[in-house]
C-alpha positions as CSV (number, residue, x, y, z in Angstrom):
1,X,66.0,3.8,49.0
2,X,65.1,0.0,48.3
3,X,63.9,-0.5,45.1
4,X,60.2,-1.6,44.5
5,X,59.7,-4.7,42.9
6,X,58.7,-4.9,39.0
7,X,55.3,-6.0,39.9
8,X,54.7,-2.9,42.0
9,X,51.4,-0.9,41.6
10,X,53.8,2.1,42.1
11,X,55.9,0.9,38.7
12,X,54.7,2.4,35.6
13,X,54.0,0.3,32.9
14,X,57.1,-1.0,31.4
15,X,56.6,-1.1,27.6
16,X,54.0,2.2,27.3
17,X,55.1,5.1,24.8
18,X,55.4,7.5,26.9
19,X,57.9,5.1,29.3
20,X,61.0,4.3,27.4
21,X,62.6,1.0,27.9
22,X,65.2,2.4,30.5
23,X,67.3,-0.4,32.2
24,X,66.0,-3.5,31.3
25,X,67.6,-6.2,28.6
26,X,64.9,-5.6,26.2
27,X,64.4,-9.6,25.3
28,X,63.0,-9.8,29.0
29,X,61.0,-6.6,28.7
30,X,59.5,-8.0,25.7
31,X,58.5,-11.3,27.1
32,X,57.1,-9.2,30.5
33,X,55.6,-6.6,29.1
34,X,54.5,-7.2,25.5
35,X,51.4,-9.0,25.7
36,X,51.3,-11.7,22.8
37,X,47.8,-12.1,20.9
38,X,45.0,-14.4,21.5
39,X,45.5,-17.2,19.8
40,X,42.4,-18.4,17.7
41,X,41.8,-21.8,16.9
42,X,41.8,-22.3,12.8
43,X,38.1,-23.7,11.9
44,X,36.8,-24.5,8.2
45,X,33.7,-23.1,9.1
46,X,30.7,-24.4,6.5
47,X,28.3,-22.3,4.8
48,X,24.6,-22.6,5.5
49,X,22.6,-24.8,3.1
50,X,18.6,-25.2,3.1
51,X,17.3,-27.8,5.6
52,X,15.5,-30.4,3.0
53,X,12.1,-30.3,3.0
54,X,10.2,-33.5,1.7
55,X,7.7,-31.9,-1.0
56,X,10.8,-32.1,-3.3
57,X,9.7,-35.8,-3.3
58,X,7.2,-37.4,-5.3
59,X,4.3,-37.6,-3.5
60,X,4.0,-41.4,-3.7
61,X,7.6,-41.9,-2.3
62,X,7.5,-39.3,0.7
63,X,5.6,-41.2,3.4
64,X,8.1,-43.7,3.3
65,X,11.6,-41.3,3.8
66,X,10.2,-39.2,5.8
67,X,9.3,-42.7,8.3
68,X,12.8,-43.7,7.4
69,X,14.3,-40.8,8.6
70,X,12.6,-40.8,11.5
71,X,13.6,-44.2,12.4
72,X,16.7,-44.4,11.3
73,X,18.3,-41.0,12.5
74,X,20.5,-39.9,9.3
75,X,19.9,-37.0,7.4
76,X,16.6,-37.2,5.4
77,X,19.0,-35.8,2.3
78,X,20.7,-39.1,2.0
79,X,17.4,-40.5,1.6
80,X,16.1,-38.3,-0.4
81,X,19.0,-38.4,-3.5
82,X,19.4,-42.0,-2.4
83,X,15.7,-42.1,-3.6
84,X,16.5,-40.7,-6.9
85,X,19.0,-42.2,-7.8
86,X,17.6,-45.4,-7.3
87,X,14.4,-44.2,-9.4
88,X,16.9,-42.8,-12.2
89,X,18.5,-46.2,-12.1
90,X,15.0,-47.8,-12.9
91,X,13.7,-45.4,-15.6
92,X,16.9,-45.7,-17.2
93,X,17.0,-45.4,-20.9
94,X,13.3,-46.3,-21.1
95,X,12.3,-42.8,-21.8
96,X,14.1,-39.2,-22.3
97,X,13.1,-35.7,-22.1
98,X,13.8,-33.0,-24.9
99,X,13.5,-29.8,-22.5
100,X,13.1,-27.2,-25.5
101,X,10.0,-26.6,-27.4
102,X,11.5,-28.2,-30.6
103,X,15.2,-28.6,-30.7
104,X,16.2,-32.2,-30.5
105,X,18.6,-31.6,-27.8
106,X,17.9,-34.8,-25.7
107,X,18.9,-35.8,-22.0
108,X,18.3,-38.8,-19.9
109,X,17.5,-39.1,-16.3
110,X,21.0,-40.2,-15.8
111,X,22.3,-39.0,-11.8
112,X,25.1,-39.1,-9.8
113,X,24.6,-38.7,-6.2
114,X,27.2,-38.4,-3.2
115,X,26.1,-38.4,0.2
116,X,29.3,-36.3,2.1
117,X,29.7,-36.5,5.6
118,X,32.4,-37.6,8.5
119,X,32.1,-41.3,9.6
120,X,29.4,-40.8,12.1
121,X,27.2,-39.0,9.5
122,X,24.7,-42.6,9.2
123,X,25.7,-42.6,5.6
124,X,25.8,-46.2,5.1
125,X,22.3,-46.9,6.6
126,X,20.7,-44.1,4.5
127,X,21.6,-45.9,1.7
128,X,20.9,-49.1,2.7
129,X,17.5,-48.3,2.9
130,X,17.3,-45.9,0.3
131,X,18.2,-48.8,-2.0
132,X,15.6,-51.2,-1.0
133,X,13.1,-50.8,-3.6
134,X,16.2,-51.7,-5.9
135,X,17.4,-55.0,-3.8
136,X,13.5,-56.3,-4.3
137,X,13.5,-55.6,-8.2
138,X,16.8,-57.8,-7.4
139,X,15.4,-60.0,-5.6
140,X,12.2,-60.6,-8.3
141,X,14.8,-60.8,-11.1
142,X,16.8,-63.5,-9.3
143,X,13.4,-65.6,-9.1
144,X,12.3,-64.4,-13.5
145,X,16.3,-65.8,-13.6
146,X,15.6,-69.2,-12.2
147,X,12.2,-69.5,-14.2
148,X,13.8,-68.8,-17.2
149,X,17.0,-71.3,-16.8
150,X,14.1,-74.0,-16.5
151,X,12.2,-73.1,-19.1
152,X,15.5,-73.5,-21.2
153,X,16.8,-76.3,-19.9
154,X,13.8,-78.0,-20.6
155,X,13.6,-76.4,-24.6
156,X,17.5,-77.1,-25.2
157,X,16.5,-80.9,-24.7
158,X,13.8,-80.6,-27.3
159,X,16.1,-78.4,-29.3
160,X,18.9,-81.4,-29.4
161,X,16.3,-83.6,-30.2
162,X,15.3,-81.8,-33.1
163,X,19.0,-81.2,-34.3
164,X,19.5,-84.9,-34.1
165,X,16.4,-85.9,-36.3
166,X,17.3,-82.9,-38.5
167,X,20.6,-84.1,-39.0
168,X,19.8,-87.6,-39.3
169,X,17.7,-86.5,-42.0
170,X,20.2,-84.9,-44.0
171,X,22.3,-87.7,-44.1
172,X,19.5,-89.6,-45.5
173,X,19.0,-87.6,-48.2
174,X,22.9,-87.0,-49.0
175,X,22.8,-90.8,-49.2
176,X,19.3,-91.3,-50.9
177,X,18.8,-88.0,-52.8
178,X,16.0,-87.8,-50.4
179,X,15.2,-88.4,-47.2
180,X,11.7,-90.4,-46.0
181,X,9.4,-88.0,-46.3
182,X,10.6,-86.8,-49.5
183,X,12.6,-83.8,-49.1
184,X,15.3,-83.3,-51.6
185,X,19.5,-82.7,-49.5
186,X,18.7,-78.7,-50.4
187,X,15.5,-78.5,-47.9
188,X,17.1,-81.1,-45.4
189,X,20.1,-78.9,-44.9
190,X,17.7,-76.0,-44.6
191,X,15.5,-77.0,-41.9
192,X,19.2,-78.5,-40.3
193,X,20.5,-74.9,-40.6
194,X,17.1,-72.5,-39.4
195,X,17.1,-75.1,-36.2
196,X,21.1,-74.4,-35.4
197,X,20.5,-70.6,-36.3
198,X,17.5,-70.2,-34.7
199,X,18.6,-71.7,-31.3
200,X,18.6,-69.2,-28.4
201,X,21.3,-69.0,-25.7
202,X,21.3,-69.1,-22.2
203,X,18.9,-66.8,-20.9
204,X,20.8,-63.9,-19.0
205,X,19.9,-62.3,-15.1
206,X,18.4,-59.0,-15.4
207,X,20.7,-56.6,-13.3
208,X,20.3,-53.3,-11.3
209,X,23.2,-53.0,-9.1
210,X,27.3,-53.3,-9.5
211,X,29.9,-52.8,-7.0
212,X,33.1,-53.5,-8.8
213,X,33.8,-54.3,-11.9
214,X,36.7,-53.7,-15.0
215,X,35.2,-51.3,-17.8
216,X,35.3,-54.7,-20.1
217,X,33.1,-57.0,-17.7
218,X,30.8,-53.7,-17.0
219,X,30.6,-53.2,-21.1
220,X,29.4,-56.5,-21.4
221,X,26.7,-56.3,-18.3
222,X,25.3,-53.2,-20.0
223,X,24.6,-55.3,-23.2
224,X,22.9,-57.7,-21.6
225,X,20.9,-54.7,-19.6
226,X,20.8,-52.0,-22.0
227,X,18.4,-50.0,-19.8
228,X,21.6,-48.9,-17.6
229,X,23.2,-50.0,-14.4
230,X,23.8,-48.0,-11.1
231,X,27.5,-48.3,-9.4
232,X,26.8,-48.5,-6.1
233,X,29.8,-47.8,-3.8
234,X,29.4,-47.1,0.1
235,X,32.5,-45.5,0.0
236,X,33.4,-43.4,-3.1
237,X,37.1,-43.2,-2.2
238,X,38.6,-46.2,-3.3
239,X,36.8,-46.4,-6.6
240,X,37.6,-42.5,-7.3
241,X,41.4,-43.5,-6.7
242,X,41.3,-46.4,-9.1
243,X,40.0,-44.3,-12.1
244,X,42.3,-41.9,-11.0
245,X,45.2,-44.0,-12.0
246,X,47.5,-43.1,-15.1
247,X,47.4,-46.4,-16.1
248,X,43.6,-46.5,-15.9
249,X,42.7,-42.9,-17.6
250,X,40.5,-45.0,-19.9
251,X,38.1,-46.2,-17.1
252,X,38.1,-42.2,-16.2
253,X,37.1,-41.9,-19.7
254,X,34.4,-44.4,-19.9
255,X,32.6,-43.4,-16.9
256,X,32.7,-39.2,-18.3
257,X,31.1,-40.9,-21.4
258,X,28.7,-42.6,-19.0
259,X,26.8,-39.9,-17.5
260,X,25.3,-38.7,-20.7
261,X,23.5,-42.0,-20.6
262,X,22.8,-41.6,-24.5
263,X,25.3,-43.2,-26.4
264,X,27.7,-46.0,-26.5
265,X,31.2,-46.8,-26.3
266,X,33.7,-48.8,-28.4
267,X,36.5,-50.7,-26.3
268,X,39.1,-52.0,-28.3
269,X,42.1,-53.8,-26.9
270,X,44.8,-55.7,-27.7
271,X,44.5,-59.6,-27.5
272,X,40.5,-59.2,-27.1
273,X,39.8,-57.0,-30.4
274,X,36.9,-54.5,-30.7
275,X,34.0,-54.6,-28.5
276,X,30.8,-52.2,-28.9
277,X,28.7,-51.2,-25.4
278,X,25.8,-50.1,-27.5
279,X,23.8,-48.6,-24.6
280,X,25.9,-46.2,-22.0
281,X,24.4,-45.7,-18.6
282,X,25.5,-45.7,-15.7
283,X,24.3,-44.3,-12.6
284,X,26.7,-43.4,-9.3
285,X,25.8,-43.6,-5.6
286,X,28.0,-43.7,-2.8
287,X,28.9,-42.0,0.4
288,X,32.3,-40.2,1.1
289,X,33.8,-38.3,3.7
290,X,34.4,-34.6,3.0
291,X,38.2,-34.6,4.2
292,X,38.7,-37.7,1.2
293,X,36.8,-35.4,-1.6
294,X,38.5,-32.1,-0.9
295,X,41.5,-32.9,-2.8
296,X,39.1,-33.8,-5.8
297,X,37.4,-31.1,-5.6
298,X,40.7,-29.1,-4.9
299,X,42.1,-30.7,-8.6
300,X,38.8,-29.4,-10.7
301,X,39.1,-26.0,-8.8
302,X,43.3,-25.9,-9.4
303,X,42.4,-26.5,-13.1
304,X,44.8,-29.2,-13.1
305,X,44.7,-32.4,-15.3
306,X,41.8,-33.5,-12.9
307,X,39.1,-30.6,-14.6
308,X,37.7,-33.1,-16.6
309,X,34.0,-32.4,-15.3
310,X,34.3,-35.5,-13.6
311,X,33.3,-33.5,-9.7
312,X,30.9,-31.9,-11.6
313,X,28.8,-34.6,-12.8
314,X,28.1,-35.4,-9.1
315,X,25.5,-33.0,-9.5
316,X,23.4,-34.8,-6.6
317,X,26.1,-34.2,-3.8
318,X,25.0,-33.2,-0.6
319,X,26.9,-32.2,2.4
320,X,23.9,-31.6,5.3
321,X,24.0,-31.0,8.6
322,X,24.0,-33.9,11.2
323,X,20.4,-33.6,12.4
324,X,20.0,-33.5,16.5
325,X,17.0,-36.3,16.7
326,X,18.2,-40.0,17.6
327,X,16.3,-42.7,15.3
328,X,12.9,-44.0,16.9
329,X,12.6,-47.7,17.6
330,X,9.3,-48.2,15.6
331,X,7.9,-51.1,13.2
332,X,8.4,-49.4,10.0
333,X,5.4,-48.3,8.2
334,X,4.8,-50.6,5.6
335,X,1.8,-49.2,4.0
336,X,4.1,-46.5,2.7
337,X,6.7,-48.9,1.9
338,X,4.9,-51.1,-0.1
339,X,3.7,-47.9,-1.6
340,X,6.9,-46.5,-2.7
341,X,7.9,-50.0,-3.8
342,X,5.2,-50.4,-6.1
343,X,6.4,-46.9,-7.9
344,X,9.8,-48.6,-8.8
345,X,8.3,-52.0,-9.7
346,X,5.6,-49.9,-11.8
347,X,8.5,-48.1,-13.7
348,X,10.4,-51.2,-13.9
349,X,7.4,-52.8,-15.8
350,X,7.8,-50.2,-17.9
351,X,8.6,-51.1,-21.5
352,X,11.3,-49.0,-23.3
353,X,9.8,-46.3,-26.1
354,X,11.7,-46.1,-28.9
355,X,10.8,-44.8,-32.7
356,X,12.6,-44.7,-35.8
357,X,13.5,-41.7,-37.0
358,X,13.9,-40.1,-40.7
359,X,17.1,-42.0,-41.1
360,X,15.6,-45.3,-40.1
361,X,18.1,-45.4,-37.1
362,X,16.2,-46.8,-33.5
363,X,15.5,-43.7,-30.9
364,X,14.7,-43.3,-27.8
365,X,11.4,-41.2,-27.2
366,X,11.4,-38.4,-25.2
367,X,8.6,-36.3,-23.3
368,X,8.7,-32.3,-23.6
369,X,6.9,-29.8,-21.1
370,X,3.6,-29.0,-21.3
371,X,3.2,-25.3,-22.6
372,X,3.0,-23.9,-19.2
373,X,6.0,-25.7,-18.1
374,X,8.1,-24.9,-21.3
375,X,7.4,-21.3,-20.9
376,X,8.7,-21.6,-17.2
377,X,11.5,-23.6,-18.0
378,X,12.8,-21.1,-20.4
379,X,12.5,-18.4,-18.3
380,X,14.5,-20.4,-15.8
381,X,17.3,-21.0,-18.4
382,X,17.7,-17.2,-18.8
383,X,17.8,-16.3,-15.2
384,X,20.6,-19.2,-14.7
385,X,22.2,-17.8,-17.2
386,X,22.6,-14.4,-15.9
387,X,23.3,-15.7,-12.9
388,X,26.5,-17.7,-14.2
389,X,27.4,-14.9,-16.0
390,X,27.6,-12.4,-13.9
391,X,28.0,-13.6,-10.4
392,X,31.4,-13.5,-10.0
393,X,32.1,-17.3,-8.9
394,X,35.3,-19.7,-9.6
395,X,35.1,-20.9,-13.2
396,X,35.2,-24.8,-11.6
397,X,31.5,-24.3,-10.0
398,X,30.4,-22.2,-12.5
399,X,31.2,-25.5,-14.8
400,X,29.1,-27.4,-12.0
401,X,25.7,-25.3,-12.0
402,X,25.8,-25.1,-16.0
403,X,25.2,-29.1,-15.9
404,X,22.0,-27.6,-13.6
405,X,20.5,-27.4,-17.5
406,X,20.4,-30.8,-18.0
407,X,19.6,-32.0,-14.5
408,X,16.4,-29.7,-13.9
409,X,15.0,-31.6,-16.8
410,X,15.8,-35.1,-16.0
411,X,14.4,-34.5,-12.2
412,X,11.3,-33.2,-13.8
413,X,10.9,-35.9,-15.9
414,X,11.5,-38.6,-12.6
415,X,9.0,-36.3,-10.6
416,X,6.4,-37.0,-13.3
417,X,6.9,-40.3,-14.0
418,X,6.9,-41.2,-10.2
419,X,3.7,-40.2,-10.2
420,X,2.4,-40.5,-12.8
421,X,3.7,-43.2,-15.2
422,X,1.7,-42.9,-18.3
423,X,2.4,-39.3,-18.8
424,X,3.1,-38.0,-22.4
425,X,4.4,-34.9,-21.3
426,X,6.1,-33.2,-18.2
427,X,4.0,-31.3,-16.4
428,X,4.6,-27.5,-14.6
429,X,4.3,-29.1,-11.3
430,X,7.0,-31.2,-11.8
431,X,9.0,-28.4,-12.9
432,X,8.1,-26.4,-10.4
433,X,9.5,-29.1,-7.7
434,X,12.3,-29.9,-10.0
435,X,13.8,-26.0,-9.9
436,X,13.2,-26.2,-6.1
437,X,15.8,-29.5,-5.7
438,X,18.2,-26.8,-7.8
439,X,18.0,-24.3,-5.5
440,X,18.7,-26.9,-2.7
441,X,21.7,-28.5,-4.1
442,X,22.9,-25.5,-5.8
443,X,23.9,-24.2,-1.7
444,X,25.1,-27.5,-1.3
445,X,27.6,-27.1,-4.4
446,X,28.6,-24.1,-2.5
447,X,29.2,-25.5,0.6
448,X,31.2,-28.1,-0.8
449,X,33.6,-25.8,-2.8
450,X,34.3,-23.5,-0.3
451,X,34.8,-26.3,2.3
452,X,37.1,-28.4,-0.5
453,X,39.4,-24.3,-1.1
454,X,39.8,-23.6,2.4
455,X,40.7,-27.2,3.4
456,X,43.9,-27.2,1.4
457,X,44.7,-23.8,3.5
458,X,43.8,-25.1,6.4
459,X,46.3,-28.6,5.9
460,X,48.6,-26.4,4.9
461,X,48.4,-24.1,8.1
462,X,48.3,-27.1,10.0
463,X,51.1,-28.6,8.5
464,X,53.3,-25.3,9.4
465,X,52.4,-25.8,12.5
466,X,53.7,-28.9,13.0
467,X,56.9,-28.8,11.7
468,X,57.3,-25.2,13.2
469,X,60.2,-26.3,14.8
470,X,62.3,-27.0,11.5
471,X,61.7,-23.1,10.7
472,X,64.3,-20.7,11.9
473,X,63.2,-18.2,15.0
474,X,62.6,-15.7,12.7
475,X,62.0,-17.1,8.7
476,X,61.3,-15.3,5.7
477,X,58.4,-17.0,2.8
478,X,62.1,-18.0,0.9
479,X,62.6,-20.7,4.0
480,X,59.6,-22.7,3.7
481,X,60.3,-22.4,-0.2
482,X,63.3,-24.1,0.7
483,X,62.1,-27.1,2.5
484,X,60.2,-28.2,-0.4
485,X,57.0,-29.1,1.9
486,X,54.0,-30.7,-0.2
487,X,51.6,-27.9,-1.2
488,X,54.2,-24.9,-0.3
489,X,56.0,-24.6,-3.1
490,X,54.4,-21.1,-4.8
491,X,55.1,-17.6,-3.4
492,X,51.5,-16.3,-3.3
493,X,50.0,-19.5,-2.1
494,X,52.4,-18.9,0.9
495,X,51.6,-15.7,1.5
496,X,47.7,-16.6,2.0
497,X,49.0,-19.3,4.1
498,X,50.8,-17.2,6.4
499,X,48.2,-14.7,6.4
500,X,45.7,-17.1,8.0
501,X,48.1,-17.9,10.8
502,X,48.9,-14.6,11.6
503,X,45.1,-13.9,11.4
504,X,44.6,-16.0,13.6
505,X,47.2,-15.1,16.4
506,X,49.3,-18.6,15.7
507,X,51.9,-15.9,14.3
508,X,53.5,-12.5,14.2
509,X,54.7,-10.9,11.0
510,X,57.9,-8.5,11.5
511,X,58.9,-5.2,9.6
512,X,62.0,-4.3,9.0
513,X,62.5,-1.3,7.2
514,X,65.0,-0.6,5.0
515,X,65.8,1.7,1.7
516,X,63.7,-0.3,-0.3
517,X,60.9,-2.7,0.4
518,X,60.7,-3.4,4.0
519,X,62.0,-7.2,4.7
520,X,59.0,-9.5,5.8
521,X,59.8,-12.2,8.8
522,X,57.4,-13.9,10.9
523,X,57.9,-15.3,14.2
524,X,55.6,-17.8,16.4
525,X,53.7,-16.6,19.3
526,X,55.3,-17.3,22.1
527,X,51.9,-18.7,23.5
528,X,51.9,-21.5,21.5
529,X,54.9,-23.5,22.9
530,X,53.1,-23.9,25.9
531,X,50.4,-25.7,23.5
């Protein structure tokens, strides 16, 4: 009788329990018979986060995002933080808030914002425009600048003429023991010194905006504009890896100090001596892409030597979804520009409110919450609390949403003043809006963390992958320990690693039992050499 071939309808199937393997080389029955898994594609899937919605705004300023995000196409978040940012930048040090009832505990509407997304994300023109309001204050400051190097041009002339006739004077009455009009050499070389005293320098250029500059230079630009400064970056990158540096830890230092936004800073260097920054502020805005900040966010989450709370102060981060609309090609509407605009020029006009306190030392003043609004806000402060405390979250986020205590107040206090510039106290409204932008960036945070953890598995997996062929057929955890591969160097970090591919189909994990623990090999699906 002629045998049937393998692929027979009348062959059992080769491989099934109740079939032994009888006859065939068991390497081609495998391959035959044994179907290998699907293999499923590794993804670092992102959690949801809240779609923005534009009554977090101030009401004078939401017209005018909410046309730029229509014309423009990006996100309307990169607007929106770009927005307060830029007002945080303007309020400065002018005014603080004290967010309990009577505790001294100050902050000051100091932010940080990050707009995360890949390249195609429209980060850039988000913040061009959301800076706008900033580059006209720039703009007007550059025209005060010119004024004011008139004006003292024309009074140094007067000035040397005045030290000339002073001096002239003197020399008079050192010769005389008078001069003409009878002053004796004493009040000769007193009005000669109160005119060389009294002199004033060059006038400086008032200044919002930096883009790149050494701590020293940046110390010095702060003395001149003691109401703060925003570093403006449109990528984040470059100046996150020069802070990083070993050699620059001090920069890393000086911008920590920074955020606060309510104390100073002493440099003191070799060759240049001691130099005082009296007022530290500095605001941060710049874009990044999230595949650059994961291993950031990966160093504050490893608690490594980069869990200084330096990813946490980027408390305005936002990772959103790439909308579906195309910007409309539109005149911009410039009633609600002009609108918005006049808010910033408004605050700008500002002055700064300070008081002396008890110990006759200058302070700056600071608003509280109304009664309504401070009952609120404590309530809100125990509820964040228990939330911290018993949500079981990595210690590096839980560090991020505690700094949520400081910014709730200072977005209250930009909410009211937006609107409202005169206001002696922060209002329950404001409040109210300010715990709503928590709750929004608070899923943000999230996202961020989660897609910053499982990026560093997911490089990892990747990077097995690729260099799958310098693995034996069949290797144990002890050969990729071996190759001394960046980021697979620990046991249990292997393990996850190897768990994910096998998860996902990319491979299979053998048994072999023995008298004692069973031995552990994996091999690749057989799938995958064909791509």
């Amino acid at each position: 009788m002629n045998e049937q071939p393998i692929n027979s309808s009348e062959t059992p199937y080769i491989g099934h329990p109740e079939n032994p393997q009888k006859g065939f080389d068991d390497s081609i029955s495998d391959e035959l018979f044994i179907p290998e898994p699907d293999i499923i594609p590794i993804e670092n899937k992102l959690l949801v986060v809240a779609e923005f919605s534009i009554t977090l705004l101030p009401e004078s300023l939401r017209e005018w995002v909410q046309d730029s995000h229509e014309r423009i196409g990006c996100p309307i978040d990169y607007l929106a933080i770009g927005a307060m940012v830029s007002l945080a930048t303007v309020i400065g040090r002018k005014v603080g808030i004290y967010p309990k009832a009577y505790d001294d505990w100050q902050v000051i509407p100091n932010l940080w914002g990050c707009m995360i997304g890949r390249p195609s994300a429209m980060k850039s023109p988000a913040m061009g425009e959301a800076i706008k309001p900033l580059e006209r204050l720039v703009m007007r400051a550059k025209e005060c600048y010119k004024d004011a190097l008139r004006e003292a041009k024309a009074q140094e002339i007067i000035n040397n003429e005045l030290i000339e006739q002073a001096k002239k004077s003197l020399k008079d009455a050192t010769a005389k023991g008078s001069n003409k009009a009878g002053q004796s050499i004493e009040e000769c070389a007193r009005n000669y010194q109160e005119l060389t005293e009294n002199i004033e320098g060059k006038p400086t250029e008032k200044r919002y905006i930096v883009n790149d500059s050494t701590i020293e230079k940046l110390g010095e630009l702060l003395n001149e504009n003691p109401n703060g400064l925003l570093m403006l970056r449109d990528e984040l990158t470059g100046w996150i890896k020069t802070i990083d540096r070993e050699d620059r830890a001090s920069d890393r230092a000086f911008y920590l100090e920074a955020f606060n936004g309510s104390g100073g800073f002493t440099v003191d260097r070799i060759g240049r001596g001691t130099f005082y920054i009296e007022s530290l502020t500095v605001s941060i805005l710049g874009g990044i892409q999230p595949s650059k900040l994961a291993p950031y966010v990966q160093g504050a989450i490893s608690m490594s030597g980069n869990d200084d709370g330096f990813m946490q102060r980027l408390q305005l981060a936002v990772y959103p979804d790439i909308p579906s609309i195309r910007g409309i090609d539109r005149y911009p509407n410039k009633e609600a520009r002009n609108k918005a605009f006049q808010v910033f020029e408004t605050l700008d006009d500002m002055p700064s409110k300070r008081y002396i306190d008890d110990f006759d030392i200058e302070r700056i003043t600071c608003l509280r919450f109304t009664s309504e609004a401070q009952a609120l806000f404590n309530q809100w402060m125990e509820q964040m609390d228990n939330y911290i405390r018993h949500e079981q979250m990595h210690p590096a986020l839980e560090s991020h949403l505690i700094k949520y205590k400081s910014l709730i107040p200072s977005i209250a206090l930009i909410h009211e003043l937006a609107d409202n510039p005169e206001a002696e106290t922060v209002s329950k409204e404001s409040l109210l809006c300010a715990i709503a932008w928590g709750n929004y960036l608070r899923l943000h945070a999230m996202r961020i963390y989660d897609f910053s953890m499982k990026s560093g598995d997911t490089e990892s997996a990747q990077l097995l992958i690729d260099r799958r062929d310098k693995l034996p057929p069949n290797f144990k955890i002890k050969d990729i320990k071996d190759k001394g591969w960046t980021g697979l160097s620990e046991t249990a970090y292997i393990k996850k690693v190897l768990s994910m591919l096998v998860d996902h189909g990319y491979l299979i994990e053998q048994l072999e039992q023995t008298s004692g623990r069973p031995n552990i090999s994996y091999r690749w699906n057989k799938n995958l050499k064909n791509g």
